[in-house]
N, C-alpha and C positions, 0 to 999 in steps of 0.2 A: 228541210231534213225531216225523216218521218222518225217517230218511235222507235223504230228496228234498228238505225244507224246506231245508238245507242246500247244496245242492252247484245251485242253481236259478237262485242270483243269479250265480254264477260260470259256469253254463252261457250266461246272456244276455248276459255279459257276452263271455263268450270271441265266442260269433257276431256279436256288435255290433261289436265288434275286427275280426273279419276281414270283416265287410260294409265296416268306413269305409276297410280297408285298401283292397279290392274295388275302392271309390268314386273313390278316389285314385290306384289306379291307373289308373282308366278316365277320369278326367277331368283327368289328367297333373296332377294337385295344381293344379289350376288355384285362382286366388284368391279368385274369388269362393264360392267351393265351398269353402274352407278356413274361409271363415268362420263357416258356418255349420252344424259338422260337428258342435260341443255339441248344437247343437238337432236334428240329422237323427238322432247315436243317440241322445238322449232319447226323439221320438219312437219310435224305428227298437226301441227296448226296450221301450217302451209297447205296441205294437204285437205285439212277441215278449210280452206278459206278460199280455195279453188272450187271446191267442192259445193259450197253455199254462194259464190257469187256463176259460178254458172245452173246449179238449180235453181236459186231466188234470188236474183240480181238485184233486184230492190232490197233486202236485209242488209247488205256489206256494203260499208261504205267505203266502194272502190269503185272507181270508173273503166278500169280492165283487169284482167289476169295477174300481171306483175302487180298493180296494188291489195289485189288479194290475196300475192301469196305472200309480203310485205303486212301484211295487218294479220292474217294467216300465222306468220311465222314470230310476229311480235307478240303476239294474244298465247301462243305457246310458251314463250321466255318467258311472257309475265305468270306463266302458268308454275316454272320453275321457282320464279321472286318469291313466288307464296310458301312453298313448301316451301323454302329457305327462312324466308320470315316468319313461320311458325315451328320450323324444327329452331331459330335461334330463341324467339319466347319463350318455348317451354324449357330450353337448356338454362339460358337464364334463372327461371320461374325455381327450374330444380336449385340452380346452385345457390338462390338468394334462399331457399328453406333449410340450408345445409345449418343453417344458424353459427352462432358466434363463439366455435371451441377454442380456438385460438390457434390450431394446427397449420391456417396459412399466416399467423401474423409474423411480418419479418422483424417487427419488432425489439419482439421480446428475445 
């Protein structure tokens, strides 16, 4: 396995991120385009994965087309995990500084 096989899925991934970022900027996070932004970078990776194993067939580690668009279209979703995993951080992040008024204890 050379160096490339490694660092391939995190390269698609990183441009998948800043394409849907791109997306979202440009179509003001509108809703209907929110919805359907697992499936634009799935494809949107698949499309990057076709793309790098028939330009540089040694980078992807795939041995045809279908496993390209298959690591392609994974390296996309994981591209979505991330935003998801950092819009739920920082949600958290906010509500743990909301500090302790007592306006959600059901307590009292």
């Amino acid at each position: 396995m050379s160096t490339f096989d490694f660092v391939t899925v995190p390269i698609i991934m990183s441009v998948v991120y800043g394409g849907l970022a791109l997306l979202k900027q440009a179509t003001g996070s509108a809703e209907r385009v929110l919805r359907f932004l697992p499936l634009i970078a799935a494809s949107f990776g698949a499309v990057l994965g076709v793309i790098a194993f028939f330009a540089m067939p040694e980078i992807i580690p795939a041995s045809n087309a279908f496993v390209a668009v298959l690591v392609g279209g994974a390296s996309g979703l994981a591209a979505t995990g991330t935003n998801q995993i950092i819009k739920q951080i920082s949600k958290f992040k906010k509500d743990e500084g909301d500090g302790d008024d007592g306006k959600n204890d059901k307590t009292k």
